[in-house]
matplotlib code that plots the C-alpha trace (Angstrom):
import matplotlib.pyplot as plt

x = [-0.3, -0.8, -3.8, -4.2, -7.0, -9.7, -9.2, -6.0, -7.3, -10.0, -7.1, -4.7, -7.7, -7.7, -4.3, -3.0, -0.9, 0.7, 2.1, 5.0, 6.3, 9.0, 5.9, 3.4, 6.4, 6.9, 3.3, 3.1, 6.3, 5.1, 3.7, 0.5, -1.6, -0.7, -1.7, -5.1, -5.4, -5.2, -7.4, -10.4, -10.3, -11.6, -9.7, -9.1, -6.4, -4.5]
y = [3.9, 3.3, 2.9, 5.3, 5.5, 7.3, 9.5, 10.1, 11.1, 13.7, 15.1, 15.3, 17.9, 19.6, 20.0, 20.3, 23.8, 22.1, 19.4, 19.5, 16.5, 15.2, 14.7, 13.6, 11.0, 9.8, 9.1, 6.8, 5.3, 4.2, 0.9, 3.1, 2.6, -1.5, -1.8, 0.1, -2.2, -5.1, -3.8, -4.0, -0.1, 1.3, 2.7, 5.2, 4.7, 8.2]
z = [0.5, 4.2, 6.7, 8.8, 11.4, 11.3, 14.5, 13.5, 10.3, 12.2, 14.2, 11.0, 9.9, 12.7, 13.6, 9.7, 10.1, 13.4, 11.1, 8.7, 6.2, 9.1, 11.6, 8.5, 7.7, 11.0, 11.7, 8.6, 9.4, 13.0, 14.2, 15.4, 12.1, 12.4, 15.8, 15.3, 12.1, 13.8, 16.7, 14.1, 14.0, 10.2, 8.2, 5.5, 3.0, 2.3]

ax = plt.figure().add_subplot(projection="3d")
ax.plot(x, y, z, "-o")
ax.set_aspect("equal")
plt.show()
């Protein structure tokens, strides 16, 4: 499972029919989740 953010998370919600599994896949696949990690950000695990 990987980190994500939790604004990331809010805007996942809110932007869910916008999204398909190639977006969804690319997203957890960035470096965007690691560098908000490491900024101290919380986190949920999804």
């Amino acid at each position: 499972m990987k980190l994500l953010p939790i604004k990331f998370i809010d805007r996942f919600a809110t932007q869910a029919n916008g999204l398909n599994a190639n977006v969804l896949k690319g997203l957890h696949d960035s470096r965007i989740d690691l560098a908000e990690l490491q900024a101290g950000t919380e986190c949920f695990e999804v």
